[in-house]
C-alpha positions in Angstrom: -12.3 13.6 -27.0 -11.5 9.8 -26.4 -8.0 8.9 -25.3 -4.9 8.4 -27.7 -4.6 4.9 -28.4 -1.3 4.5 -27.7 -1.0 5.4 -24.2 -4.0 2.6 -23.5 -3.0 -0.8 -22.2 -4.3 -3.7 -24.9 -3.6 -6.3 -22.2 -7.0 -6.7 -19.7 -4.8 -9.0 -17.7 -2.3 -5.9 -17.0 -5.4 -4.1 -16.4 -6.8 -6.1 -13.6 -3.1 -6.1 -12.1 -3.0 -2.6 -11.8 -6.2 -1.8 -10.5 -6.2 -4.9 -7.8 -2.8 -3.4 -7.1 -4.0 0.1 -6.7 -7.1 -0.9 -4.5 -6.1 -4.1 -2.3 -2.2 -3.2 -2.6 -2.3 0.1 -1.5 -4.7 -0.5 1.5 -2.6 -3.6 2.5 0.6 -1.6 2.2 -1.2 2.1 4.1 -2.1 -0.5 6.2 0.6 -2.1 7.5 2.5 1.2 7.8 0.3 2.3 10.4 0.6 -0.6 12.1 4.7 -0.9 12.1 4.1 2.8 13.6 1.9 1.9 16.1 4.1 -0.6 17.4 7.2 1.0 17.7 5.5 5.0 18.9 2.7 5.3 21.0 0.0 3.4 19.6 -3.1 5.7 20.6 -1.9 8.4 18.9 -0.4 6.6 15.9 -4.5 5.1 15.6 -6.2 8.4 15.8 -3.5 10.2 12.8 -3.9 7.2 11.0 -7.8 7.8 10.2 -6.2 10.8 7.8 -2.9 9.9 7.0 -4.0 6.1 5.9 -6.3 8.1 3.3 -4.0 10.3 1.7 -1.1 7.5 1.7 -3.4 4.9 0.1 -4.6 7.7 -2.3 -0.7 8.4 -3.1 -0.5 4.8 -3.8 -3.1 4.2 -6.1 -1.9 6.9 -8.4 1.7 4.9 -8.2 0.2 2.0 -8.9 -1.6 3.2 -12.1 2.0 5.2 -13.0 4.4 1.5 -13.0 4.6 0.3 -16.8 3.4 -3.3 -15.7 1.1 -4.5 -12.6 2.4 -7.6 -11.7 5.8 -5.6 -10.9 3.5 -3.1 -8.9 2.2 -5.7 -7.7 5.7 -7.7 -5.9 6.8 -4.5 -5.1 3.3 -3.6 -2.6 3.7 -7.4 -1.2 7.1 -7.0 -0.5 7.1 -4.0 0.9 4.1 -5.1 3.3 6.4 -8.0 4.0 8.9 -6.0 5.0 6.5 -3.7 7.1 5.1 -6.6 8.7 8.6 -7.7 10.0 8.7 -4.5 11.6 5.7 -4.9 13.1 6.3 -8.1 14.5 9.5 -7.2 15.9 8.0 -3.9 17.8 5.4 -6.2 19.0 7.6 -8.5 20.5 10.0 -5.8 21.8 6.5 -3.5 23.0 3.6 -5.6 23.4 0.1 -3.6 23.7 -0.8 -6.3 26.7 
């Protein structure tokens, strides 16, 4: 049964958006949570956890991706928030370096 035209997106450029967001987006943004984690807990055991958590949250975040209306919003919204992830990260690092 092929899918009701309606709820398909015409657009291949809102396409590409969604899934680039859903793949690189979601890794960058699993990614850099871990990594805030890992420098503000201890780091060992935030790495080992984060070989199953990182999966399921970048899993949970490529279905959000594909839910958003338009990619390019999905899109700011994963850069930001790994921007704002990164901050945190640099500012555990600085207050608990690893060396």
């Amino acid at each position: 049964m092929p899918a009701n035209k309606k709820y398909l997106n015409p657009s291949p450029s809102q396409r590409f958006a969604k899934i680039t967001a859903a793949i690189l987006g979601g890794l960058i943004v699993a990614v850099m949570f871990h990594l805030a984690l890992a420098s503000w807990f201890n780091h060992v055991a935030v790495i080992i956890t984060s070989t199953f958590s990182a999966f399921i949250l970048w899993a949970v975040l490529m279905v959000v991706a594909f839910l958003g209306e338009n990619g390019w919003k999905v899109w700011g919204i994963y850069l930001l928030t790994s921007l704002v992830l990164f901050v945190i990260y640099h500012l555990g690092n600085q207050t608990n370096p690893l060396v």
